[in-house]
PADRENVEX-949767 format. One record per residue (C-alpha): residue number from 0; residue in three letters; x, y, z. Coordinates in nm, 2 decimals, padded with zeros to 4 digits. Layout:
BEGIN
resi  resn  px  py  pz
NUM  ALA  X  Y  Z
...
//
This chain:
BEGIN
resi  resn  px  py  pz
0  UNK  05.80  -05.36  -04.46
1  UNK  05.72  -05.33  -04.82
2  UNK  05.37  -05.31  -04.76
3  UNK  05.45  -05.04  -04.48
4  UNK  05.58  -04.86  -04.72
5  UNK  05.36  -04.83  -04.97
6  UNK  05.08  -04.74  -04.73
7  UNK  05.29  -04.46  -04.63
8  UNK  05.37  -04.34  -04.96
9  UNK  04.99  -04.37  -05.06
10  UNK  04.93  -04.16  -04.75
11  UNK  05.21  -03.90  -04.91
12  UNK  05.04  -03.85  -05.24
13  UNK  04.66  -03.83  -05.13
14  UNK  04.81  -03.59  -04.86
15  UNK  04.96  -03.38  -05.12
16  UNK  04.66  -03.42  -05.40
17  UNK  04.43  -03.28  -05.09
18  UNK  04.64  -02.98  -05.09
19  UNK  04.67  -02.94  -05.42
20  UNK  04.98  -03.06  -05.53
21  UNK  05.10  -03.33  -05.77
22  UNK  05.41  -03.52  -05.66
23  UNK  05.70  -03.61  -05.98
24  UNK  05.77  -04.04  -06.05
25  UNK  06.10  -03.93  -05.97
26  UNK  06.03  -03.79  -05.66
27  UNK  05.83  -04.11  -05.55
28  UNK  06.14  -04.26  -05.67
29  UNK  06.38  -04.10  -05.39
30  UNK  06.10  -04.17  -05.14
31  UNK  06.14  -04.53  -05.14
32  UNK  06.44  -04.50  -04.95
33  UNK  06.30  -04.27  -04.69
34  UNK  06.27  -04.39  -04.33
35  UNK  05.88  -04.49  -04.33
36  UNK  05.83  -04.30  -03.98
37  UNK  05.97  -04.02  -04.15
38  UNK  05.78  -03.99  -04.43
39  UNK  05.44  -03.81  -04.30
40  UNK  05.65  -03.52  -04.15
41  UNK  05.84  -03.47  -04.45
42  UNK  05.62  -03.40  -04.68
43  UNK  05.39  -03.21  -04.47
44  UNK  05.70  -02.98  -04.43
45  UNK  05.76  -02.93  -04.80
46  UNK  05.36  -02.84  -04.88
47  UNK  05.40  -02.62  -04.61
48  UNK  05.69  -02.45  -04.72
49  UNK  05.61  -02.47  -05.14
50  UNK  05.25  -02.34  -05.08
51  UNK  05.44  -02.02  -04.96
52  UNK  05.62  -02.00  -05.26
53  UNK  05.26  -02.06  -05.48
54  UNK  05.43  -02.40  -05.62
55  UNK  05.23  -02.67  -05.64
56  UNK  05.43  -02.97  -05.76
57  UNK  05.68  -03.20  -05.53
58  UNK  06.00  -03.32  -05.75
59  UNK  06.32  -03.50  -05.67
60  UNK  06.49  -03.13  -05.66
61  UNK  06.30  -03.05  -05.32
62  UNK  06.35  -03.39  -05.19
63  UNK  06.72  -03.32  -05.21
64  UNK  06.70  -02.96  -05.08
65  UNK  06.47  -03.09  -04.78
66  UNK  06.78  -03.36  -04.72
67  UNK  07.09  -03.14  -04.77
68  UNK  07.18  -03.30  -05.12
69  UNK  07.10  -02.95  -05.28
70  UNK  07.11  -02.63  -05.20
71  UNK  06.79  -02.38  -05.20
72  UNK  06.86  -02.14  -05.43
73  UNK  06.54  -01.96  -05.34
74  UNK  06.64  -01.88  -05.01
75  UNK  06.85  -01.52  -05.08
76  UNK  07.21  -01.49  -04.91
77  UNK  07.37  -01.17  -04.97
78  UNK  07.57  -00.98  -04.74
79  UNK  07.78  -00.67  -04.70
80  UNK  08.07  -00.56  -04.47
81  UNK  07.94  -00.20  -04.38
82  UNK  08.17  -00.11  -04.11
83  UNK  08.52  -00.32  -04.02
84  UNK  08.83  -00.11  -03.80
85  UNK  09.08  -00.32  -03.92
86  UNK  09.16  -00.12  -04.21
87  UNK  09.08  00.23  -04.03
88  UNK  09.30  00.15  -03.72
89  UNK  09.56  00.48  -03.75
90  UNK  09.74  00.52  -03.37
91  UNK  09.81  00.83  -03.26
92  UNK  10.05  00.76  -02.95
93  UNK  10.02  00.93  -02.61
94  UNK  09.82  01.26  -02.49
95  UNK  09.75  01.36  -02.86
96  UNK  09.64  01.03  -03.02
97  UNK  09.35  01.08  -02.70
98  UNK  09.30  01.44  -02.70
99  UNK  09.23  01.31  -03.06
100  UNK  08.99  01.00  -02.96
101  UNK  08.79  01.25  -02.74
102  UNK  08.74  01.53  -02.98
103  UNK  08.60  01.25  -03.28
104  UNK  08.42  01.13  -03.00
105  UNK  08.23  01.49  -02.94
106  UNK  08.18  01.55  -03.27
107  UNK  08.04  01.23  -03.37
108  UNK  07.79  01.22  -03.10
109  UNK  07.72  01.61  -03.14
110  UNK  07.67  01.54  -03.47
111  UNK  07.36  01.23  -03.39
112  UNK  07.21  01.45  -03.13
113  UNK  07.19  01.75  -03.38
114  UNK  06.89  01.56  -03.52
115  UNK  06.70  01.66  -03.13
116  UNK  06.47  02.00  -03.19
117  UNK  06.65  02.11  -02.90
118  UNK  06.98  02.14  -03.01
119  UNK  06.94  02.47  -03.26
120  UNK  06.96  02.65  -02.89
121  UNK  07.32  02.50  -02.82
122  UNK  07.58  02.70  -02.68
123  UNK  07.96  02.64  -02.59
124  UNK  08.04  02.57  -02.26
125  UNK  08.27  02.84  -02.25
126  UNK  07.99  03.09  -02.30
127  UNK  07.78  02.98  -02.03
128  UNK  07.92  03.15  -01.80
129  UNK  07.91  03.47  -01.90
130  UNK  07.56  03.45  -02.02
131  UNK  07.29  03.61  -01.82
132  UNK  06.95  03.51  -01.92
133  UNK  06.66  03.41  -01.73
134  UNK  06.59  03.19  -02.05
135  UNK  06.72  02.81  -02.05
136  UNK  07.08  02.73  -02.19
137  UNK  07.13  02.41  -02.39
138  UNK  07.49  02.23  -02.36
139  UNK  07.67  01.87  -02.51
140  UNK  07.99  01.73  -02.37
141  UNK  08.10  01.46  -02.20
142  UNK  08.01  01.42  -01.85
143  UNK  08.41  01.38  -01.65
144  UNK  08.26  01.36  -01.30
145  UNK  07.94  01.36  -01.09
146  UNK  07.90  01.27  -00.70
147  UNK  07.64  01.30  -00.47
148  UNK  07.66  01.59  -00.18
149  UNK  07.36  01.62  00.11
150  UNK  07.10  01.52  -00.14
151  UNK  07.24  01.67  -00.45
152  UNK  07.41  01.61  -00.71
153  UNK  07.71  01.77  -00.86
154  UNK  07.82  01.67  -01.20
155  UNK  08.10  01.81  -01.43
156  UNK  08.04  01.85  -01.81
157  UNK  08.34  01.93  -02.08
158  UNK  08.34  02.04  -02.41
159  UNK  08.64  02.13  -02.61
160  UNK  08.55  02.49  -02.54
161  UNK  08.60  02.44  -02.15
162  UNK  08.38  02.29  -01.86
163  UNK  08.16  02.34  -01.58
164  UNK  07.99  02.22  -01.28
165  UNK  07.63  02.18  -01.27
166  UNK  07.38  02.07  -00.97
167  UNK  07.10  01.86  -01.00
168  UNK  06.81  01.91  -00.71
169  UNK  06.55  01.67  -00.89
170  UNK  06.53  01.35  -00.75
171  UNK  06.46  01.16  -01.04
172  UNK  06.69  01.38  -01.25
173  UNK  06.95  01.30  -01.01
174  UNK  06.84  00.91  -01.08
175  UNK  06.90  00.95  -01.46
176  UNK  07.25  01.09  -01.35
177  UNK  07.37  00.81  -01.11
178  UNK  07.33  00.59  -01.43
179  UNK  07.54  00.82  -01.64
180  UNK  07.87  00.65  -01.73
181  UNK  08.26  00.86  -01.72
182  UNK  08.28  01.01  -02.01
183  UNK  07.95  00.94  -02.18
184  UNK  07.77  01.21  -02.41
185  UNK  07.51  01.43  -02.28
186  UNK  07.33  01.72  -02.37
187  UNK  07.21  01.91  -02.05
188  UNK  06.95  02.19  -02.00
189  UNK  07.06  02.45  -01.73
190  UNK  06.94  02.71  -01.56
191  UNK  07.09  03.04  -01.38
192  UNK  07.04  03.01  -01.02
193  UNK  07.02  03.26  -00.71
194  UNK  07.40  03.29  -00.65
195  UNK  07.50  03.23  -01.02
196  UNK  07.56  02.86  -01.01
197  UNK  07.43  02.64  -01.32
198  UNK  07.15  02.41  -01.22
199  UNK  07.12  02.12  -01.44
200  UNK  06.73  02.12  -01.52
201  UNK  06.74  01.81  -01.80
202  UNK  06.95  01.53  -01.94
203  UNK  06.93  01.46  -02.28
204  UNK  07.11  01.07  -02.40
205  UNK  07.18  01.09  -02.75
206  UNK  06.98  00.75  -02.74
207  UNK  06.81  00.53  -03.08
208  UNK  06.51  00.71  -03.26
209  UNK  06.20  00.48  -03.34
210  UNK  06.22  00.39  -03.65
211  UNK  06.09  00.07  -03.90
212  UNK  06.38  -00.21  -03.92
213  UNK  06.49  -00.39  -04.22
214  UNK  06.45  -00.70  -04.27
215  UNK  06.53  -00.96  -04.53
216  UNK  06.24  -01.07  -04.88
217  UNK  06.31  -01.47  -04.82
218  UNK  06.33  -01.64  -04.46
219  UNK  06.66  -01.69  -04.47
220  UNK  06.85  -01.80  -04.11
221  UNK  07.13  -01.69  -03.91
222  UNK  07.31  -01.84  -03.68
223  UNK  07.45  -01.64  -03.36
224  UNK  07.71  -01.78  -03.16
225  UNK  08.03  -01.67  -02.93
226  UNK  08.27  -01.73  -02.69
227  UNK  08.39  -02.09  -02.79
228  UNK  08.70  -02.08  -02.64
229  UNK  08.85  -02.41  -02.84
230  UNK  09.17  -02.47  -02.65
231  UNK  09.01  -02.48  -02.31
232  UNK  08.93  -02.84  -02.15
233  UNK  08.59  -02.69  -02.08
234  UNK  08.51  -02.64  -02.48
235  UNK  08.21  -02.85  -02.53
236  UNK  08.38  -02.96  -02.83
237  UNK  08.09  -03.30  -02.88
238  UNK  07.82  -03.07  -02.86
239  UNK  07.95  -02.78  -03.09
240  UNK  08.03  -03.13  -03.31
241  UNK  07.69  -03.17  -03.28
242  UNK  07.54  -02.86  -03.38
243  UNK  07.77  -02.83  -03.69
244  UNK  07.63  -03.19  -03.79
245  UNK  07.27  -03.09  -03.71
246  UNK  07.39  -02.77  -03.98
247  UNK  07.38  -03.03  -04.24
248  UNK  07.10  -03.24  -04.14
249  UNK  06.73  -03.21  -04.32
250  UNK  06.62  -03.05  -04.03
251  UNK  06.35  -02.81  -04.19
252  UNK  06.57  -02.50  -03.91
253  UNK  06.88  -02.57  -04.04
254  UNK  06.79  -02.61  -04.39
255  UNK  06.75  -02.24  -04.42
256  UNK  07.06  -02.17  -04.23
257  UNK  07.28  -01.91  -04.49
258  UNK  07.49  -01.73  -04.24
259  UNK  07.71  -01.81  -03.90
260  UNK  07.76  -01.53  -03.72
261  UNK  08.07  -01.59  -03.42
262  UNK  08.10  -01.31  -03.19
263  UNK  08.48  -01.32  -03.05
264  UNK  08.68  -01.54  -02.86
265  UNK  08.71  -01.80  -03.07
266  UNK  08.99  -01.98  -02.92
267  UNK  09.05  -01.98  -02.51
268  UNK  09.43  -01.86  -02.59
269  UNK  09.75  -01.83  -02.38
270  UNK  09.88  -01.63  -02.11
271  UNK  09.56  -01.50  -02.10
272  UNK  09.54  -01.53  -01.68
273  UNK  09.78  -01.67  -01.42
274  UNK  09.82  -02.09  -01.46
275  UNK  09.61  -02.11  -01.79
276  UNK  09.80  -02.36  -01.93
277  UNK  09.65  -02.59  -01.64
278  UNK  09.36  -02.54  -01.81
279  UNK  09.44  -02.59  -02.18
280  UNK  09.43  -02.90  -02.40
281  UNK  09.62  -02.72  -02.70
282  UNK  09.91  -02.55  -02.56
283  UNK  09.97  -02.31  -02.81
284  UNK  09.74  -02.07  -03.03
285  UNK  09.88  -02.25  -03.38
286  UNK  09.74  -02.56  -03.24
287  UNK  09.40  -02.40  -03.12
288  UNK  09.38  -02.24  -03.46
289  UNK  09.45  -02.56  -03.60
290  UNK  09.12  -02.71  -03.40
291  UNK  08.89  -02.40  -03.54
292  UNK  08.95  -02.45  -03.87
293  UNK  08.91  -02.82  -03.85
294  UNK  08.58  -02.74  -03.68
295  UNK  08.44  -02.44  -03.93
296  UNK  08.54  -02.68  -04.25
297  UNK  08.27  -02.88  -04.18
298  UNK  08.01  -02.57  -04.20
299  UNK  07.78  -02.66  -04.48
300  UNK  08.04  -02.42  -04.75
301  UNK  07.69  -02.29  -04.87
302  UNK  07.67  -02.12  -04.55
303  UNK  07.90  -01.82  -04.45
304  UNK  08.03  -01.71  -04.17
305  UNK  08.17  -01.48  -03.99
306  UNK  08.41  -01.41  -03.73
307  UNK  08.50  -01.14  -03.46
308  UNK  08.78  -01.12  -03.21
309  UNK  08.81  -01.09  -02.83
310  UNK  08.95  -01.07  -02.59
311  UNK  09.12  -01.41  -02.61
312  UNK  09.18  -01.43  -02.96
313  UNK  09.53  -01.33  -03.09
314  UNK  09.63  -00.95  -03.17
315  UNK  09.55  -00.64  -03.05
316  UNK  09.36  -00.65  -02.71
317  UNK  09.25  -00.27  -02.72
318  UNK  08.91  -00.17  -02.85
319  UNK  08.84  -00.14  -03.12
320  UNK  09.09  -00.48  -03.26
321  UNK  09.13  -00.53  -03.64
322  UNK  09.03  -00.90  -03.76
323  UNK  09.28  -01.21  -03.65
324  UNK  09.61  -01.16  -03.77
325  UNK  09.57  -01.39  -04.13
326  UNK  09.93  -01.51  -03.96
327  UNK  09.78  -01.72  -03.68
328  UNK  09.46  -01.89  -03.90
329  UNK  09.61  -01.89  -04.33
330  UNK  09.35  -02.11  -04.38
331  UNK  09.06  -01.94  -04.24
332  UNK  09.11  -01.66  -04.41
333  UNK  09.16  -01.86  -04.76
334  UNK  08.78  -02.02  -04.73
335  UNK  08.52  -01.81  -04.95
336  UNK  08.29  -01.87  -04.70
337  UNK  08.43  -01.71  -04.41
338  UNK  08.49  -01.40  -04.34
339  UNK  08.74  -01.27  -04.06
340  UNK  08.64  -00.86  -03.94
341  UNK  08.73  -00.68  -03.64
342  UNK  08.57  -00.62  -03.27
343  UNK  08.35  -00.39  -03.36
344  UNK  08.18  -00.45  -03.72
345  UNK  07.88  -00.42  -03.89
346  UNK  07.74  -00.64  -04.14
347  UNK  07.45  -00.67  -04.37
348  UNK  07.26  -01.00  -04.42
349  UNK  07.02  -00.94  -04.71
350  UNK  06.98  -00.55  -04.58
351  UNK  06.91  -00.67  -04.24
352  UNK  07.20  -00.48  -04.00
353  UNK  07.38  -00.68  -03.76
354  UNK  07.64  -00.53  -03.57
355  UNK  07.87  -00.70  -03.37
356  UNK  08.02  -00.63  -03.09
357  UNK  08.26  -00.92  -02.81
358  UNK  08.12  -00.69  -02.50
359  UNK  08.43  -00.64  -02.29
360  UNK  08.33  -00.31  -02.19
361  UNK  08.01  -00.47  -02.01
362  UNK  08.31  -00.57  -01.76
363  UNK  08.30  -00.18  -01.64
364  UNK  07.95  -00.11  -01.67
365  UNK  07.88  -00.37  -01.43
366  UNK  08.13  -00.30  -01.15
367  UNK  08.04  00.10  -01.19
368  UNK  07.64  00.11  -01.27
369  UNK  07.40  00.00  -01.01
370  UNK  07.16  -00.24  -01.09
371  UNK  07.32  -00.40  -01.38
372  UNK  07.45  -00.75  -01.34
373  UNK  07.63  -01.01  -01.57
374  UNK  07.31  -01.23  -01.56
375  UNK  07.11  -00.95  -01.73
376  UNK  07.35  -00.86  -02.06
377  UNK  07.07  -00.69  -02.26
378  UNK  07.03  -00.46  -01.99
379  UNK  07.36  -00.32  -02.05
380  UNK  07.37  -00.35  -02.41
381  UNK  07.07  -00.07  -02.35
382  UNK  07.28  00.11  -02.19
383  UNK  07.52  00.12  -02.47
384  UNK  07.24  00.19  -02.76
385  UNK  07.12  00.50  -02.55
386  UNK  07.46  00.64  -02.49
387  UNK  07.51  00.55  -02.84
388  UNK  07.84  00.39  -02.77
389  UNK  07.99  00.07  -02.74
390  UNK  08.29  00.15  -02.43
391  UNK  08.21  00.49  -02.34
392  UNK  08.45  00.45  -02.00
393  UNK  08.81  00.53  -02.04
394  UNK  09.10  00.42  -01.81
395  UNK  08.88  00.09  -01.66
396  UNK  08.94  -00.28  -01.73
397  UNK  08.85  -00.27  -02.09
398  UNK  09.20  -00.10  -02.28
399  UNK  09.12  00.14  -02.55
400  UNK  09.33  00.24  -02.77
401  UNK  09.43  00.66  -02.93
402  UNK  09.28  00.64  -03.24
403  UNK  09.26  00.95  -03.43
404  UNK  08.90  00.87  -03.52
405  UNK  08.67  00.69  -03.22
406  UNK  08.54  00.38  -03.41
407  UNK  08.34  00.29  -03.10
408  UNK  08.07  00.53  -03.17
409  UNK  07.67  00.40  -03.25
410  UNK  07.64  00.57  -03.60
411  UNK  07.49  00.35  -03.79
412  UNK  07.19  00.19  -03.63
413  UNK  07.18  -00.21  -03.63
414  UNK  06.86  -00.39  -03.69
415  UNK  07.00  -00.65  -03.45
416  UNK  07.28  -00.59  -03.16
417  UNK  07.49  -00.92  -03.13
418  UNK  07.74  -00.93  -02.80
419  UNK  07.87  -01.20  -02.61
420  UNK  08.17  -01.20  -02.36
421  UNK  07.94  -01.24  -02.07
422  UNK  07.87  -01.64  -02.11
423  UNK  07.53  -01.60  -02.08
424  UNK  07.26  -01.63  -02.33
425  UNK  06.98  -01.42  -02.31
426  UNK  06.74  -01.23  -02.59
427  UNK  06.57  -00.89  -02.59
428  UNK  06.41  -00.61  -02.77
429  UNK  06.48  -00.22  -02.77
430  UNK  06.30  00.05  -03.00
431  UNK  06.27  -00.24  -03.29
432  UNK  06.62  -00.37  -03.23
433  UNK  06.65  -00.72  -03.20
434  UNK  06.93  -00.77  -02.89
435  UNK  07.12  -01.08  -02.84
436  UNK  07.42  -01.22  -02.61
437  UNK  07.46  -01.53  -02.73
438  UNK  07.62  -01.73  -02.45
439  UNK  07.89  -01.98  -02.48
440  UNK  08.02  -02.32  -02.56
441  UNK  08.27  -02.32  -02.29
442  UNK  08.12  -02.48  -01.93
443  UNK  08.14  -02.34  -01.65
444  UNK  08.53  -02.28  -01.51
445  UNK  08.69  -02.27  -01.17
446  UNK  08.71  -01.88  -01.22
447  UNK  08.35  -01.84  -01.29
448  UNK  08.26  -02.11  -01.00
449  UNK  08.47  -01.90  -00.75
450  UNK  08.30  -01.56  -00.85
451  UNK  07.97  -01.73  -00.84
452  UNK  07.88  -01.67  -01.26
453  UNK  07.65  -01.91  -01.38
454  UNK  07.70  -01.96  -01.78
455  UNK  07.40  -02.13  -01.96
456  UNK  07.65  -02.28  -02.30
457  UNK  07.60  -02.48  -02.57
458  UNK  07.26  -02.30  -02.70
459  UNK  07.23  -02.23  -03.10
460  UNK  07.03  -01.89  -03.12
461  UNK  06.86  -01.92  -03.48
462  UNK  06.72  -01.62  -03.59
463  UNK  06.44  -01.59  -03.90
464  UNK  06.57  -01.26  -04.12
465  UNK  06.24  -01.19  -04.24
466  UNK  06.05  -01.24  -03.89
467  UNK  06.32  -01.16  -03.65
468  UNK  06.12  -01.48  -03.50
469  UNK  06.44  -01.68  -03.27
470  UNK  06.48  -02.04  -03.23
471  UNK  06.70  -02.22  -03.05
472  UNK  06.91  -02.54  -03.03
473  UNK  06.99  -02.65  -02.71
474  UNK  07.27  -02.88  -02.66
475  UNK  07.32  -02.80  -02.28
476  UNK  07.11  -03.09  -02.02
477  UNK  07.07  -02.80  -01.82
478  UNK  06.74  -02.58  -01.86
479  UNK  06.71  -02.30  -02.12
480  UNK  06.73  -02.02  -01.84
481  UNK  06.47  -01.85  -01.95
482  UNK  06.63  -01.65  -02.24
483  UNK  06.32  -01.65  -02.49
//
């Protein structure tokens, strides 16, 4: 074994010396007690990575970063809360609080779409109908109906001057307008025709610009996960175990790991449906708080984290929800390394923009938009960056609540879109923005079984900050699914 061993350390340093590095006696030291088999890998890792960094010299200090004993300090971790509702959240109860969530919702969007050459020629709808030009009127508003008549379409578009009805007699302007959603933005080009009507000659979404995305100076990793649902007897709770071990392991993925992103629904909760508690293993949500926080304390505490509701976590269930009440989870909210925000938020991980979002609104799109499905999430998360917000629908399944200001508007652009809710892991790109639904760690229930949903759980999505490159760590037998 000795001799083993000495072959494969002499294999180490001529290795290194041929790439021009010199390796420390202490470091050959520590490398006496590394597995033989091991040995070859290891330090072709750490050339690989210290030729990056134009450092030519192995010691005992990158031994113990490589292993988990130390942390990198070249590796940059800094992050900013840009955007949290928690502390916004002002109700405003009954027809006022959403004649109020409707008119911050105009203005905001009017506001994005003022950047479009085309709106200098806007006009109230109130005007339009006294206007007579032969010239082309430009309108915004949100669109409160549309339906299809003997091969038209008739849509109605409000402003808080008034509204009107428009037709539509293109064909593939009336295929833009079957995907519109209730009450999304829109800025419409009209035209006077023969009898006086207003035919709708152009949509206009308020939609993402192109535009260069940040990204971070070192390659520092994140993390993106969601839907956990710790509580349920279909957590995978021995393979989440398993990923947070592999967090600490010398793995050269996970040694760059600075940040743990969880997109909502932590826990699986109570009373959430009928006969839940059939399905539980912790009865109550102290005791599923209880099995977070014995999970999350055995996060690496070099690596933060941070945590969203949804729709099964404790507190508010309207859009947009402040952070878990600090009642239900004390100690999660006493670690420095985690960080508990509300459904939406928007965070900065060394300038890159992540914002996060649980998805229940994708419930809505689904059941009212053809052509989208639950096994394509990205798809509507599209959707949602070209309306340029996150539950444009009032009055469906997803409840949202009469704020005085509508926090659910896209104004700040996100280098990546993070989402879950939907179970199913799947990756994407749109105009530089790096999408991803992160799946679950929950298998597959009786519910989802009866409604025919096929989850793919218990897949790590690892994302590079400086490359936007993705890995993944799969911890489900079953096949990827084809989400890369």
């Amino acid at each position: 074994m000795k001799k083993e061993l000495t072959v494969a350390l002499n294999y180490a340093l001529n290795y290194a010396l041929s790439k021009g590095f010199q390796i420390h006696p202490d470091a050959f030291k520590f490398l006496e007690n590394v597995d033989v088999k091991k040995l070859e890998k290891i330090i072709k890792e750490i050339v690989h990575e210290k030729t990056k960094q134009r450092l030519f010299q192995i010691n005992q200090d990158d031994l113990e970063v490589y292993f988990g004993i130390k942390e990198d300090l070249t590796l940059q971790n800094d992050h900013k809360i840009i955007s949290d509702p928690t502390l916004k959240i002002t109700i405003c109860e009954g027809v006022k609080g959403y004649n109020a969530l409707f008119s911050s919702r105009f203005k905001k969007l009017k506001q994005i779409i003022l950047d479009r050459p085309e709106s200098k020629m806007l006009k109230p709808i109130a005007s339009v109908k006294t206007i007579k030009s032969d010239n082309d009127i430009f309108v915004c508003g949100l669109v409160t109906s549309k339906n299809m008549e003997r091969n038209i379409t008739k849509m109605v578009i409000e402003d808080p001057s008034g509204s009107f009805e428009g037709v539509i007699f293109d064909n593939e302007l009336q295929k833009t307008a079957s995907s519109l959603l209730t009450d999304q933005f829109i800025m419409a080009r009209l035209g006077i025709g023969k009898n006086s009507g207003l035919i709708i000659k152009d949509l206009i979404l308020p939609d993402i610009p192109d535009q260069a995305t940040n990204r971070s100076e070192t390659e520092t990793y994140a993390v993106f996960l969601s839907d956990l649902h710790i509580g349920s007897k279909y957590f995978m709770e021995k393979e989440f175990s398993e990923f947070i071990t592999w967090l600490s392991s010398p793995d050269s993925t996970a040694r760059k790991i600075r940040f743990v992103l969880i997109c909502g629904d932590l826990v699986d909760g109570v009373g959430i449906y009928p006969n839940q508690d059939k399905e539980l293993v912790y009865q109550t949500i102290e005791e599923q708080l209880e099995k977070v926080e014995e999970l999350i304390n055995k996060i690496p505490s070099y690596i933060k984290i941070f945590i969203i509701p949804g729709n099964h976590d404790p507190g508010r269930r309207a859009l947009p929800q402040p952070a878990i009440p600090k009642k239900y989870n004390f100690g999660l909210w006493e670690k420095k390394n985690v960080f508990m925000v509300g459904n939406p938020a928007i965070i900065s991980l060394n300038g890159v923009k992540v914002m996060m979002f649980h998805g229940q609104s994708i419930d809505d799109i689904v059941k009212t938009t053809p052509g989208l499905s639950y096994d394509k999430p990205t798809d509507v998360m599209k959707y949602l960056l070209k309306a340029r917000h996150l539950s444009p629908i009032y009055g469906a399944q997803t409840p949202i609540a009469p704020e005085i200001e509508d926090l659910m508007v896209i104004d700040e652009i996100p280098d990546i879109f993070h989402v879950g809710h939907v179970h199913k892991a799947e990756l994407d790109f749109y105009k530089g923005i790096l999408l991803i639904n992160s799946g679950s760690w929950q298998l597959q229930t009786p519910f989802q079984a009866s409604v025919g949903m096929i989850p793919n759980p218990g897949i790590a999505l690892v994302v590079n900050l400086k490359t936007f490159k993705v890995y993944h760590e799969n911890y489900n037998s079953n096949k990827l699914n084809n989400i890369l």
